[in-house]
N, C-alpha and C positions, 0 to 999 in steps of 0.2 A: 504493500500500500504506500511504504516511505518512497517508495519510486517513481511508483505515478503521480503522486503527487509532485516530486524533485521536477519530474520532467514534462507537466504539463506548467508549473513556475516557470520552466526554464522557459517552452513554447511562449509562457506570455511574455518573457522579458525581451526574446527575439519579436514579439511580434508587435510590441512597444517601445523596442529599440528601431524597428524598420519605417514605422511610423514619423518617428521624431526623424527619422534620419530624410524621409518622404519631404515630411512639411518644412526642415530645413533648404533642401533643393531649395522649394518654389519660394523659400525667402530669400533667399541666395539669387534667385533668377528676376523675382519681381522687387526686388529691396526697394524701398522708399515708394511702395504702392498706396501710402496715406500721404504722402510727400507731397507741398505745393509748391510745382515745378516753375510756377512762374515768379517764384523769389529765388529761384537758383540764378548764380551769376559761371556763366565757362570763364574760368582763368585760364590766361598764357605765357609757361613757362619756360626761355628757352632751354636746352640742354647741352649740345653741342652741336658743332658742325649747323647743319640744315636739319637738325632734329628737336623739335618743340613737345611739349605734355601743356595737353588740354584736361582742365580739372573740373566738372562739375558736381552731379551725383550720379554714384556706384563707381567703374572702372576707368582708370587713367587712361587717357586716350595721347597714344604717342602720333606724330607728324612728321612726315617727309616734304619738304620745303621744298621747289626749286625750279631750275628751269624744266623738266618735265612736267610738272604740273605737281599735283598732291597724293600722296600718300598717308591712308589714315588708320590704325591699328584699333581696332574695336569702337562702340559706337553708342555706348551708355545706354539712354532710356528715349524712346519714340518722343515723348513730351517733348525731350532735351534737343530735337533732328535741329529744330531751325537754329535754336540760338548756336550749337554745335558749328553750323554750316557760316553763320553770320562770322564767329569768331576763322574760322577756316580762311573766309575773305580779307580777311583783313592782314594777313601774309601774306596777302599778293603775289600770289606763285600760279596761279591759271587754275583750271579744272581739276577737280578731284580724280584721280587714273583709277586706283583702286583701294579696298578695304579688306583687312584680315583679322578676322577675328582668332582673337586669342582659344576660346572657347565659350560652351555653350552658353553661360549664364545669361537670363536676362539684360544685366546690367553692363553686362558688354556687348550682348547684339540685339538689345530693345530697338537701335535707331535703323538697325539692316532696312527695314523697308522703306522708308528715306533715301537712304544713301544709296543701295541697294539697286535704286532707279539711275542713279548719276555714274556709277565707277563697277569694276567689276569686284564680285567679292570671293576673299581665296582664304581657305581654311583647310583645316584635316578632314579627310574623308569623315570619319565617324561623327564628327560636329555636323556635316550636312546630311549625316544620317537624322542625326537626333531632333535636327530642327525642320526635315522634311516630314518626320512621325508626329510633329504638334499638329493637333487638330483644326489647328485655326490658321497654318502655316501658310502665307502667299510668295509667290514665284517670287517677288524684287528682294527677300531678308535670304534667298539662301544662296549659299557658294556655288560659283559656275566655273571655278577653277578649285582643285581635290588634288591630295597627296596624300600620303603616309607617312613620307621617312623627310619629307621638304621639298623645296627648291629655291633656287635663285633670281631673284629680279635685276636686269641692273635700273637703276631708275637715280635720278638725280648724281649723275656724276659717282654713284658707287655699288656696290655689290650688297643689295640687302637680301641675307636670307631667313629663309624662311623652314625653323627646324621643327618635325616634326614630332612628337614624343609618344613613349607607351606611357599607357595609364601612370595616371599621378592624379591630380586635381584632380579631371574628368579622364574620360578614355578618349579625347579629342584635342589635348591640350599641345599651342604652339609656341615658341618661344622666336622674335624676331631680333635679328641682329644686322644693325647698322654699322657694316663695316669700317666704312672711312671714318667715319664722327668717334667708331667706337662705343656706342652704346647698344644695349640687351634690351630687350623688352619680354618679361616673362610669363603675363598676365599673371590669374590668381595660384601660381606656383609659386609663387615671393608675396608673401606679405610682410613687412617690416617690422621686425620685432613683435610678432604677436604671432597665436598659431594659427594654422591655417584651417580651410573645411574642406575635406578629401568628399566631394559626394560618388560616395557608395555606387547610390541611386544610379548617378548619370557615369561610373565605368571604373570611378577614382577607386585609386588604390594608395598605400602608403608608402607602402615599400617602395612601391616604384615612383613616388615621388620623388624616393631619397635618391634611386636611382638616374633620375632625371639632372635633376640637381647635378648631383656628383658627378656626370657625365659634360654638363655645362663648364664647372668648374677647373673642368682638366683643361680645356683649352682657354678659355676669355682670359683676355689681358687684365693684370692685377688694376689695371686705372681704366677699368673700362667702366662708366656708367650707367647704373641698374635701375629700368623704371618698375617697379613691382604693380601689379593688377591695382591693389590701393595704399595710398601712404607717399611720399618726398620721394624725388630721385633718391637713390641708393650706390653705397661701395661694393666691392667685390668683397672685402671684410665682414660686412655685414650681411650679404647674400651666404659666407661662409658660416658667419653664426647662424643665421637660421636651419642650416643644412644640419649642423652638428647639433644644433638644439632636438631637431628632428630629429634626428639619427638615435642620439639619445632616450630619446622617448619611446618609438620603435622598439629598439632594442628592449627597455623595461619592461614593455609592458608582452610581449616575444617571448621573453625569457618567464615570466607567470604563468602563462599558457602553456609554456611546457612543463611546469611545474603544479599544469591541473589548478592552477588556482582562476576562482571567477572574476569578472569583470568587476567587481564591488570588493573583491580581495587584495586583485590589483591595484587598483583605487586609493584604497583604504593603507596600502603600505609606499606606495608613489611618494614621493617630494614633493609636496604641492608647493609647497611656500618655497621653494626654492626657484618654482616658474611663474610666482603671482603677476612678475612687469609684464609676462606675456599672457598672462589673461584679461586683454581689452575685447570689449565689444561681448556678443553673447559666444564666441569660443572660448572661453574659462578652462584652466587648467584641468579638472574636474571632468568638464565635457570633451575636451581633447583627449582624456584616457581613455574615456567610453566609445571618441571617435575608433580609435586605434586600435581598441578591440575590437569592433564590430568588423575594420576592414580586415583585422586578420584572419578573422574568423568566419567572414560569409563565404555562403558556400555557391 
């Protein structure tokens, strides 16, 4: 009887951990859906070279400036398309060419059907998998150029590529790099000092976060600058701390699991207070362990 019962507990706690993990997504995708977009202002920061970050609400939106016209790396929230487009003009660099979404979330390709209309838009295969299955999904928000492993543009005087990654955030997630300028752009694979949301849901994985990461850092130049999905331009230092924070973590809560212990056992002997600076926003150190086990554990 102590069995069935153990293991119908267990069934609820997977099937109220899948839940939260569900309703997370669509927070993650629709963020700032009670948000009155018409007090948001798009800031313009430059970075280097011909590479600017546009800042309103949800995802950093990085820029190729120049004489080929524009490039623009994710695309915030629909509400946000005009003033987005207003701020674009005003770099005076001609026509938007195209759009690449980092991945799936909301708050990075809310604007696709906007932009969408003007430039072409180029992502990972499995992001135009994911965003062709929405049920409300129109032809102008989804990618007409598809990879797996990347490719190269040259566009404004340099080689920007376009790297493809397995699962990490999502199972569609891209990392772009501005060669000449030197800057990365990782979407929500980096977020700056705080931990990240691996959704389950839409492919993410942990591990292969770490591995993603780690696979970045072997080659980018120590002074190259890092725009992360949200948060300040960023160092390769600090794109390092988060990796090994990560890494960290993983490995803890990895090692419980093999040790049979539950996700509240885990928990329960974690260092919390030792990761309190990275718990901003609702991923709290707490919830970052519960993420951790869930992805290592789904089946």
């Amino acid at each position: 009887m102590n069995t069935v019962f153990r293991t119908l507990h267990l069934a609820s706690r997977l099937l109220t951990s899948a839940f939260l993990l569900a309703a997370f997504s669509v927070a993650a995708q629709q963020g700032g859906g009670r948000r009155d977009y018409s007090q948001v202002e798009i800031t313009n920061t430059p970075v280097a070279g011909n590479i600017y970050l546009l800042e309103g609400s949800g995802g950093n939106i990085g820029v190729s400036a120049g004489p080929d016209g524009l490039l623009i790396v994710d695309t915030q929230f629909l509400p946000l398309a005009e003033k987005i487009d207003a701020a674009l003009a005003k770099l005076g660099s001609g026509e938007l060419r195209y759009v690449v979404n980092t991945h799936v979330h909301g708050d990075h390709t809310g604007g696709n059907p906007y932009f969408g209309k003007k430039a072409k838009i180029i992502a990972h295969s499995n992001l135009q998998k994911r965003l062709t299955a929405k049920t409300n999904a129109v032809p102008a928000e989804l990618p007409v150029i598809t990879y797996e492993q990347g490719l190269t543009l040259k566009f404004n005087g340099e080689d920007v590529r376009l790297i493809g990654f397995t699962p990490g955030h999502t199972d569609g997630d891209t990392a772009v790099y501005f060669t000449k300028a030197n800057v990365i752009q990782l979407g929500d694979q980096f977020v700056n000092g705080r931990f990240p949301y691996v959704d389950v849901v839409n492919g993410g994985d942990v591990k292969g976060l770490v591995k993603n990461l780690d696979s970045v850092l072997t080659w980018l130049p120590a002074d190259a600058k890092v725009i992360p999905g949200h948060g300040k331009v960023s160092t390769t230092a600090e794109l390092k701390l988060f990796r090994d924070t990560i890494a960290e973590t993983v490995a803890f809560v990895e090692k419980g699991i093999a040790e049979g212990k539950t996700a509240e056992q885990i928990k329960t002997a974690a260092p919390l207070e030792k990761y309190r600076s990275w718990s901003a926003g609702a991923q709290n150190a707490p919830r970052w362990f519960d993420a951790v086990y869930n992805s290592l554990t789904k089946k």
